[in-house]
C-alpha positions in Angstrom: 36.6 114.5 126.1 37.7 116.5 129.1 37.1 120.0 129.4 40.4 122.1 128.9 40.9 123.4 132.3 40.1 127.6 132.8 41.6 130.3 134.7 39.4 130.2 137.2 39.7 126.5 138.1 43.9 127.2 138.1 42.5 130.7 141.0 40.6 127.6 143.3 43.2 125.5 143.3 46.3 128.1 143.7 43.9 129.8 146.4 44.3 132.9 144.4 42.3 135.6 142.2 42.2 135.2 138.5 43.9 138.5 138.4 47.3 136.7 140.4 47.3 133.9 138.2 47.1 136.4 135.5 50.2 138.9 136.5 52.3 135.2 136.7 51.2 134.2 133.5 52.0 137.7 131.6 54.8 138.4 134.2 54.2 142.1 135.3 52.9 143.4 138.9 54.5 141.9 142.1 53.2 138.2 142.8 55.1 136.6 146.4 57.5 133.7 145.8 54.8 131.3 147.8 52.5 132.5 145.8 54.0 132.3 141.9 54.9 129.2 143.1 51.4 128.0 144.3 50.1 129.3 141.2 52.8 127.5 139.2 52.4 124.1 140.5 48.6 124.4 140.1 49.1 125.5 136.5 51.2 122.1 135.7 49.0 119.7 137.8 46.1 121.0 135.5 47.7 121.6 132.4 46.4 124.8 132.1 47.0 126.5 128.6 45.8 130.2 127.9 43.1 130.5 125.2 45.3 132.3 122.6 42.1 132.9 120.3 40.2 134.6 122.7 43.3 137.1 123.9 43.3 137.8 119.9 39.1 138.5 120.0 39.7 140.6 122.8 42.2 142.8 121.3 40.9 142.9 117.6 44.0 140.9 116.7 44.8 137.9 114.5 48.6 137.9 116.0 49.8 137.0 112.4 52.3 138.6 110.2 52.0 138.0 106.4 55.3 137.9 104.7 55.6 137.6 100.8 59.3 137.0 99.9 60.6 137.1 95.8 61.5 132.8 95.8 62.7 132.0 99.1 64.4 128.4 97.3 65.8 130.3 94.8 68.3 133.0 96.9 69.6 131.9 100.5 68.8 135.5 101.4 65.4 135.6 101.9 65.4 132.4 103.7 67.9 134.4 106.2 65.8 137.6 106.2 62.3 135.6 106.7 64.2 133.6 109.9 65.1 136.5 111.2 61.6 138.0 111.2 59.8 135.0 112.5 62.3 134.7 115.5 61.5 138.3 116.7 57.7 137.7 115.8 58.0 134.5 118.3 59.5 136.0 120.8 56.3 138.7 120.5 53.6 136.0 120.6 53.1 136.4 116.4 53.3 134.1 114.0 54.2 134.3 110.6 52.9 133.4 107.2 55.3 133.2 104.3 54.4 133.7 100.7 56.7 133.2 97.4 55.4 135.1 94.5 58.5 134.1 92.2 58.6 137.2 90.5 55.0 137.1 89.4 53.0 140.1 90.5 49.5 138.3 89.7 50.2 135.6 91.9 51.8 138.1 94.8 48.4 139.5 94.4 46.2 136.5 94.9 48.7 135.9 98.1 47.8 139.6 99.7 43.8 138.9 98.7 44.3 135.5 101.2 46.4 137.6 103.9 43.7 140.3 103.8 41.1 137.2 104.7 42.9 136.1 107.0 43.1 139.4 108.6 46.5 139.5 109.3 47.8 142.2 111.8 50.9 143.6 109.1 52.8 142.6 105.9 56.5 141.8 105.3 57.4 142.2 101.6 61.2 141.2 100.4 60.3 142.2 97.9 57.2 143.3 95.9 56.7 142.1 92.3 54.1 145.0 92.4 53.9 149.2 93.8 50.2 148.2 93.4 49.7 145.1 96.2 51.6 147.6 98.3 49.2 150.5 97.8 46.3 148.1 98.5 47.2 147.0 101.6 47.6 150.6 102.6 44.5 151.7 101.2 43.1 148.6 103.5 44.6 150.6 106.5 47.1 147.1 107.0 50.5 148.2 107.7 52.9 147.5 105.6 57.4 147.1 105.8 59.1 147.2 102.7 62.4 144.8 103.3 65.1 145.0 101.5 63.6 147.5 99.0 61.3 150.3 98.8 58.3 150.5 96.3 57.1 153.3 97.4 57.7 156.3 100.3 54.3 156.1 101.7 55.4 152.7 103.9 58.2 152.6 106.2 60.9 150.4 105.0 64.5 148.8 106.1 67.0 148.5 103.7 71.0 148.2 103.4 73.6 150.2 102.4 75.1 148.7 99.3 77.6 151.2 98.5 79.5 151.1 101.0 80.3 147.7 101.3 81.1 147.9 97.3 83.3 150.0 97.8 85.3 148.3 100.2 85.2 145.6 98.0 86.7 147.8 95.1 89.2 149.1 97.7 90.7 145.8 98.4 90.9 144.9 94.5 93.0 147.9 94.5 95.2 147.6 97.0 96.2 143.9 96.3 97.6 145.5 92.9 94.4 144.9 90.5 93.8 147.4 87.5 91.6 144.9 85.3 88.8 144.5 87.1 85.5 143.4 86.1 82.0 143.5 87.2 79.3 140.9 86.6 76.1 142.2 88.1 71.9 142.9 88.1 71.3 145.3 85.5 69.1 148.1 86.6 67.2 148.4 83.5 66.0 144.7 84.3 65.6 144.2 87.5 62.0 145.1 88.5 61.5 146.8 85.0 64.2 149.5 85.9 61.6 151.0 88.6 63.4 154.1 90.0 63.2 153.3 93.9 62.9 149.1 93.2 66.4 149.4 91.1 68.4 151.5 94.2 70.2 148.2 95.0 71.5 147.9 91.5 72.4 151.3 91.2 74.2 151.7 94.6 76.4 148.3 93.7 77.0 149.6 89.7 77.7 153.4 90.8 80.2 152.4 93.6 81.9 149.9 91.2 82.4 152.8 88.9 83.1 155.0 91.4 85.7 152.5 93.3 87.6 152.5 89.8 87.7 156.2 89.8 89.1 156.4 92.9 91.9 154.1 92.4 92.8 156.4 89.1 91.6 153.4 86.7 89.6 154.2 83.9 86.2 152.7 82.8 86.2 150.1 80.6 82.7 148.8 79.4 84.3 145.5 77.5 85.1 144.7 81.8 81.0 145.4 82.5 78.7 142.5 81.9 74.7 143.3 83.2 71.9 141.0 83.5 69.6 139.3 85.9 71.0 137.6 88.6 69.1 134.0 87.9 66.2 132.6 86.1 64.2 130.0 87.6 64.2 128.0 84.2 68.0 127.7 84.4 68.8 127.2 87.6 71.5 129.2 89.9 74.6 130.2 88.5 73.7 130.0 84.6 74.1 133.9 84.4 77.4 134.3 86.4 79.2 131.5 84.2 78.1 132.8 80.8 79.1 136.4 81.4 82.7 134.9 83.1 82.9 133.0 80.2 82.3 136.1 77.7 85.1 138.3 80.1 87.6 135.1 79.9 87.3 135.1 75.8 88.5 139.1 75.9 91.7 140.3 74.6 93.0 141.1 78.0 90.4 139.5 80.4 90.1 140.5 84.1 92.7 139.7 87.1 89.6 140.2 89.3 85.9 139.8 89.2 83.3 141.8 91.3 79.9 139.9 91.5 77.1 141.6 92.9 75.7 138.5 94.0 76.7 135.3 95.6 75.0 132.9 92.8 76.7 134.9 90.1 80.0 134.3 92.1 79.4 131.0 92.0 78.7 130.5 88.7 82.2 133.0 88.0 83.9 129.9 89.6 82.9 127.2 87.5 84.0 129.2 84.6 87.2 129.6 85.9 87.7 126.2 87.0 86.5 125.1 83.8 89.2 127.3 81.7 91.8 125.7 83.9 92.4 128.9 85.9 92.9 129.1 89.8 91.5 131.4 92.1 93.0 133.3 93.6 96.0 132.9 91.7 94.6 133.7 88.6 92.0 135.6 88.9 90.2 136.9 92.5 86.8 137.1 92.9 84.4 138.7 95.1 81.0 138.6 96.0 77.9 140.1 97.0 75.4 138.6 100.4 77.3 136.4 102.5 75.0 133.3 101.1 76.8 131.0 99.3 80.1 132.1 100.5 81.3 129.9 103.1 80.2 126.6 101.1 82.2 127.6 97.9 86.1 126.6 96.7 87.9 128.6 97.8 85.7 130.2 100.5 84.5 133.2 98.6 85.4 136.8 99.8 81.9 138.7 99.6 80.3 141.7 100.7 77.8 140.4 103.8 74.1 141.8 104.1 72.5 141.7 107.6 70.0 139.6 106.4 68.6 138.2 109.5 68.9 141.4 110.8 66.7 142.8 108.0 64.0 141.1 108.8 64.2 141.5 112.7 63.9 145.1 112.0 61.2 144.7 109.5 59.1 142.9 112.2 59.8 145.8 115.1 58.8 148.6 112.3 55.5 146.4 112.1 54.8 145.8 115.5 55.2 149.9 115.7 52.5 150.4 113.4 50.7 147.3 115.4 50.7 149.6 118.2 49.9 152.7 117.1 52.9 154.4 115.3 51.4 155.3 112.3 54.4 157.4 111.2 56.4 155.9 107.9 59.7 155.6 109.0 63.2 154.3 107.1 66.2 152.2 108.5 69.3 152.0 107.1 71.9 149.1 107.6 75.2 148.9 106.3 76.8 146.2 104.2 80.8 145.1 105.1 83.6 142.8 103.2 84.0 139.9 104.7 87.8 138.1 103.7 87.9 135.0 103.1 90.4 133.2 100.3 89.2 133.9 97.1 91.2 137.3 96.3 94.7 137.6 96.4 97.5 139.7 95.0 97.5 140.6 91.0 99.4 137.9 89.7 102.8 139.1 88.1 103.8 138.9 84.2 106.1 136.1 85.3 103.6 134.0 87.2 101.1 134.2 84.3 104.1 133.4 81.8 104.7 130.0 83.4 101.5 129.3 83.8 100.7 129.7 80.2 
């Protein structure tokens, strides 16, 4: 086999030091035109490539990222978040590792004993099954960025600002004529065991449902309030969103408009309405929660959009900051917006709903 080619046969040939082929190749200092390109040609006649593994030796780095992500088949918005985070770790010479726990914290936990083996340089989570994996790493001095949500306060974290999406969502029901609406959503006493900090995003989504209502004078009405999880992996997307629709449609005086918290609950609000023989959104309007699903469902759902690429972009720069020395925990906050699309419309009148019937 031939030898790969080193810097200092790429210096010989170029007519150069190693120290000018070495301001071309990581493009700082000032290098002459001539020159970059002597040292360029020479570079492709050779097919010279850097030694990535000794750079890493030299600066006590293994230039990976570990990210564990909940069940990136499961929801469309981790797969957004982790592509965000591996284009920004590119473009900074890391590479990323990606690890699905699927809500189990024993398995997250035998993925953080492999990334600590591996001596990776940080740790992604959206999200952690477990405060403790998180504590660990700390304790192991690997820095850690809590995506999405926060386990604990002692790792810096980027996260989104539910609310005030929700509440533009609420806003619009309200000003297309709506007063019955519903809300099928995570219930925070579920999801992640009801953990005070892990639960914030249910919380911010419930609270500014209520407090939308309130604001539009309409009263709460629990019988227009179904909670749950937002999928299990033994029924397959959707499941939950159909059977609480399916609950709201079989009320006295069901909804005109449906809030879900999540796009695979919309969805599965859809085909209970399509099922019943009702139209959206001339029936009943729905909205939903993530900007996943949305632009591939009938009608195009109206939904509350997450930066989710975005989320993990940020989640990457926070790590890079500890990387390099910024030891200080520090939070971002991103905000959430309604996105319209076709799926709410105006509250359908007594006479429209009479001819219908």
């Amino acid at each position: 086999m031939t030898k790969p080619t080193t810097l200092i046969e790429v210096a010989r040939i170029a007519g150069v030091s190693t120290a000018t082929v070495n301001r071309v190749l990581k493009g700082v200092g000032y290098v002459s035109a001539d020159t970059r390109a002597r040292i360029e040609a020479a570079i492709k006649t050779t097919r010279y490539r850097p030694n990535a593994l000794a750079r890493e030796l030299r600066k006590q780095r293994s230039m990976t990222i570990g990210h564990v992500v909940s069940a990136i088949t499961a929801n469309p918005f981790f797969a957004s978040v982790a592509r965000g985070a591996e284009d920004v770790a590119l473009e900074s010479g890391f590479r990323t590792l990606l690890f699905n726990h699927n809500g189990s914290a024993e398995r997250e936990r035998q993925g953080i004993e492999r990334f600590i083996e591996r001596r990776v340089d940080a740790v992604l989570f959206t999200v952690a099954a477990s405060r403790a994996d998180v504590t660990m790493l700390i304790e192991e001095k690997i820095p850690v960025v809590q995506v999405e949500r926060a386990a604990t306060r002692d790792a810096p974290s980027v996260t989104v600002d539910n609310a005030v999406g929700a509440l533009e969502a609420m806003r619009h029901f309200i000003t297309l004529g709506h007063r019955r609406i519903a809300l099928v959503g995570g219930d925070p006493d579920q999801v992640y065991y009801g953990d005070p900090l892990m639960r914030a995003v249910e919380d911010e989504r419930l609270g500014a449902y209520r407090a939308g209502l309130a604001a539009g004078g309409l009263s709460w009405n629990p019988n227009y309030e179904r909670l749950g999880q937002y999928y299990r992996h033994e029924d397959g997307a959707g499941v939950q969103g159909y059977t609480h629709m399916r609950a709201l449609l079989a009320g006295a005086e069901p909804p005109t408009a449906v809030f879900a918290t999540c796009d695979i609950l919309a969805a599965g609000v859809l085909q209970a309405i399509y099922e019943a023989g009702l139209r959206v959104p001339d029936d009943i309007s729905v909205i939903g929660f993530d900007d996943t699903l949305a632009i591939n469902l009938a009608p195009r759902l109206t939904t509350v959009a997450q930066p989710m690429e975005e989320l993990g972009r940020e989640g990457f720069k926070l790590a890079l900051a500890q990387i390099e020395g910024d030891a200080e925990p520090r939070s971002i906050r991103l905000p959430s917006r309604l996105v319209r699309r076709d799926s709410a419309g105006p509250v359908p009148s007594a006479t429209t709903r009479r001819k219908r019937a």
